[in-house]
C-alpha positions in Angstrom: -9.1 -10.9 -8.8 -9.6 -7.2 -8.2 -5.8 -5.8 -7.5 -5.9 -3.2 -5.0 -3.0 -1.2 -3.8 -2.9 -0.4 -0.2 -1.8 3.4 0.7 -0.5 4.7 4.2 1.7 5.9 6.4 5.0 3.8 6.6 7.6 5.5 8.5 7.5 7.1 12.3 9.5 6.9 15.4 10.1 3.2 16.3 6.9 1.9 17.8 5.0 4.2 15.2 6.8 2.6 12.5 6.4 -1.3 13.6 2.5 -0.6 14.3 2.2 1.1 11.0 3.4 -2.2 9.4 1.7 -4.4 11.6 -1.3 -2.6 10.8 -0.5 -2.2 6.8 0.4 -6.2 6.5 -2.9 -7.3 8.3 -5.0 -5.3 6.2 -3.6 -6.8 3.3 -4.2 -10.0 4.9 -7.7 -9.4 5.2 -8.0 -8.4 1.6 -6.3 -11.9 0.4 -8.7 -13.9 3.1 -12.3 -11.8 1.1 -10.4 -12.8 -1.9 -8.6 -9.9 -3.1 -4.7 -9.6 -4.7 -3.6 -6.5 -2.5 -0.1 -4.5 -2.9 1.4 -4.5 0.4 4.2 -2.1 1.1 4.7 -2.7 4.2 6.1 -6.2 3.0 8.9 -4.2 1.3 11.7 -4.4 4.6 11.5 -7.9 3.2 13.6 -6.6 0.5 16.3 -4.8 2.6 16.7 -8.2 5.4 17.9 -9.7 2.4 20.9 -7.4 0.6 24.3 -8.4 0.6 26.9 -5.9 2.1 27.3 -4.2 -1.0 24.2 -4.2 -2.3 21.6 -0.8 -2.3 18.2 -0.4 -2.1 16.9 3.4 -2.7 13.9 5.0 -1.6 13.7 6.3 -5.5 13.5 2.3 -6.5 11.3 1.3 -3.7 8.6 4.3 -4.9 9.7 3.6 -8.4 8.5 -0.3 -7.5 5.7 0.7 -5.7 4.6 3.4 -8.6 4.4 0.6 -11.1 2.0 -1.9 -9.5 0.0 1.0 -8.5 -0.4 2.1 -12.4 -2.0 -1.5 -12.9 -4.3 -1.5 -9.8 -7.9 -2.1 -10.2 -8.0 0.8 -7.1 -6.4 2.2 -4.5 -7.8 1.5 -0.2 -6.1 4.1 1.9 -5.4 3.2 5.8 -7.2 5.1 8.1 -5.5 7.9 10.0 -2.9 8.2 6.7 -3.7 11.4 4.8 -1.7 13.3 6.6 1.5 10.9 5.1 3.2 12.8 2.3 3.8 9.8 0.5 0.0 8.7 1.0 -1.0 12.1 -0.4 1.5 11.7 -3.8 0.1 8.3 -4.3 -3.6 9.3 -4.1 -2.8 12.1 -6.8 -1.3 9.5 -8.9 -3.9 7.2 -8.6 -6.6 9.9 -9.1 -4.7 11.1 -12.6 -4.8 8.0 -13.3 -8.5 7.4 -12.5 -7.8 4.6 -10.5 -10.8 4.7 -7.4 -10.0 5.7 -4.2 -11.3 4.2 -0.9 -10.3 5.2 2.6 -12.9 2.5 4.2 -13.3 -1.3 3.6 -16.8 -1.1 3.1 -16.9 1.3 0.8 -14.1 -0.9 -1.3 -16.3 -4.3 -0.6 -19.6 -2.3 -2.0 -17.6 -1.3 -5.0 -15.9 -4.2 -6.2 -17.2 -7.7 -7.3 -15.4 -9.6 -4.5 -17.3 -10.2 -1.1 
């Protein structure tokens, strides 16, 4: 399976944050249902619902996490509307010194890869 790490904006004011996940988790949906294995950040509040009182999640060990599973990604398909996201930028550098492909449409990813 081609392992593709999803990029985009995460955080916003309220409304702007729950559509950015909505919209991040569905992608990555659609990527499982044409038979990809996708990275899906937006799955990582997962994580927080379940720490105990004194237990601590970082942002430095969330991008740490995220860092790692984008190092072994076949490529990299950025959300639409996301470049603007500083943490969408960093990980497009990364993945670009790491010459992992970049794709900021679906089709172009699809016309790419070996999955349909």
């Amino acid at each position: 399976m081609t392992k593709v790490y999803l990029a985009g904006s995460y955080s916003g004011n309220t409304i702007e944050f729950l559509n950015n996940i909505r919209r991040g988790i569905r992608v990555g949906t659609t990527l499982i249902l044409k038979g990809y294995a996708p990275f899906v950040p937006w799955l990582d509040h997962q994580l927080f619902l379940q720490l105990r009182e004194e237990e601590n999640i970082s942002l430095e060990m969330i991008c740490e996490y995220s860092l790692e599973w984008l190092k072994v990604s076949d490529c990299m398909l950025v959300l639409p509307n996301s470049e603007s996201s500083i943490g969408t930028q960093k990980e497009i550098a990364i993945a670009k010194k790491l010459s992992i492909p970049v794709f900021y449409e679906m089709k172009e990813l699809t016309n790419c890869t070996n999955v349909h």
